[in-house]
C-alpha positions in Angstrom: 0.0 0.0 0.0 3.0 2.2 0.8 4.5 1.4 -2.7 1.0 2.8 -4.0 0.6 5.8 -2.3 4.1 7.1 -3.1 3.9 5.8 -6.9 0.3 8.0 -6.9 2.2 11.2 -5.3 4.7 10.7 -7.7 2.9 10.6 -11.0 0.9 13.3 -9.4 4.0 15.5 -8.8 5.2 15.0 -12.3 1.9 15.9 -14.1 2.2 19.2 -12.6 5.5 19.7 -13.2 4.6 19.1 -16.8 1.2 21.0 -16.7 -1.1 18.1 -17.5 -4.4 16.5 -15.5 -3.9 13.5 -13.6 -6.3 10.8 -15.1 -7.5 10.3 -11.3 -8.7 13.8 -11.5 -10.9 12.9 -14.6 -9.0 14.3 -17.6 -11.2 15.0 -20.3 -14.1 15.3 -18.5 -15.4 18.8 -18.4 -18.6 19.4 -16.0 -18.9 23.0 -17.3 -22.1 24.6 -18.3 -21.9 25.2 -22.4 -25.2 27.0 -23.1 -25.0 29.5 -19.9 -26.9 27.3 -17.4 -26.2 24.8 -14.4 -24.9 21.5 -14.6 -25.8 18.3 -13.0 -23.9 14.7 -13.6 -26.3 11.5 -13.4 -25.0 8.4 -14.7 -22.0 9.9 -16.9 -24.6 12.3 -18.4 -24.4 15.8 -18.0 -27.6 17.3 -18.3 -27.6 21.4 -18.3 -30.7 23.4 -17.7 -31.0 26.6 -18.8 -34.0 28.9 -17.2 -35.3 31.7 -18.7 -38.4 33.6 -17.6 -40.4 32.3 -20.9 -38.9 28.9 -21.0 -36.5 26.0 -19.6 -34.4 24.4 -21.5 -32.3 21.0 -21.0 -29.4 19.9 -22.9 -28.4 16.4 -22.5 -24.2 15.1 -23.5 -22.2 12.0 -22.2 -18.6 13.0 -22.2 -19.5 15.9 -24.6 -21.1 14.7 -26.9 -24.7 15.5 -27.8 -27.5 12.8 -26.7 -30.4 12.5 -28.6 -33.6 13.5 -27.0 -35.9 12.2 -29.2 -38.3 9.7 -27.3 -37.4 11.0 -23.9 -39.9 12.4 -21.4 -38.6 14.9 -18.6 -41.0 16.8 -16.3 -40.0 19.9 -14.3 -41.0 20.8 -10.7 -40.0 24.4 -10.3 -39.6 25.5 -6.4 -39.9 29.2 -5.8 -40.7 30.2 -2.4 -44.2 28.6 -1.3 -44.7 28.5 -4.8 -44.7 24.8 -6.9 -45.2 24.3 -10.5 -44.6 21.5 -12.6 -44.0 21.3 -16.6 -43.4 19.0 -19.1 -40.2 19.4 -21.4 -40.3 18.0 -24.8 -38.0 16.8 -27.2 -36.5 19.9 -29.2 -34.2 18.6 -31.5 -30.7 17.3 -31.4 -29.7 16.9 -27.5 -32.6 19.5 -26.3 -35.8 19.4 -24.5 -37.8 22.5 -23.8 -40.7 23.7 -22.2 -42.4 26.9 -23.5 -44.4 29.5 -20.7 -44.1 31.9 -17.9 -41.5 31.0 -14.9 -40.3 32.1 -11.9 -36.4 32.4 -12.2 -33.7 33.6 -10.1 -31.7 32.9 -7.4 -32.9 30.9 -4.7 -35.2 28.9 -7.2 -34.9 25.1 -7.3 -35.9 22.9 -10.0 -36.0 19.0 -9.8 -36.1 17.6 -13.1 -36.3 13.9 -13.9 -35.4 12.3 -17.2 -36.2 9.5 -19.1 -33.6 8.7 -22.2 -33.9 5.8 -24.4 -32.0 3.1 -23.0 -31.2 4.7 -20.0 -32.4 4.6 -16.0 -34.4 7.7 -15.5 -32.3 10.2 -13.7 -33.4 13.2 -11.2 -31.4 16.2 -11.0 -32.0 19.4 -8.6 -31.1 22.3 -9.9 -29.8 25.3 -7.6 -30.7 28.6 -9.8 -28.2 31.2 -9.7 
């Protein structure tokens, strides 16, 4: 176990010194929003929502790369104060789903979203509006 650890420190010290990512520290893998939203990881997909006053949006990638949306379902339950609404988002095209109306937005809103993606275990998500 010794051997391990020092072998682990090691590599570590000597991807820095050569200014590259560890692979334990997930190289590659970038959790970043892309379309200006928040980001939550569920199953090794990344789905981003973006909320807007007039409409929600969710884009759906594994490892960056786009995931078809088509046939999924995904309802939104939108937490603002004492207030609850729910919606349902529909396919849009390529790796989106959208829902079309009047929100409440902002920070201190929550929205849990669960998914369902073709071939894939439905995922929830809570999402912590900023």
């Amino acid at each position: 176990m010794k051997k391990f650890f020092l072998s682990l420190v090691t590599a570590t010290s000597m991807a820095a010194t050569l200014n590259i990512s560890p692979a334990i520290a997930g190289a590659g893998h970038d959790h970043g929003p892309k379309y200006g939203g928040v980001v939550r990881e569920l199953h090794n997909v990344a789905y981003e929502l973006v909320a807007k006053p007039d409409s929600l949006t969710l884009y759906v990638s594994n490892h960056g790369k786009p995931v078809a949306t088509q046939g999924a379902t995904a309802e939104a339950v939108i937490h603002a104060g004492n207030d609850k609404t729910s919606v349902l988002l529909e396919p849009a095209g390529d790796n989106r789903m959208l829902a079309k109306g009047q929100f409440k937005v902002g920070v201190g809103v929550r929205v849990m979203v669960t998914t369902t993606l073709a071939g894939m275990p439905a995922a929830k998500a809570t999402f912590k509006l900023k």
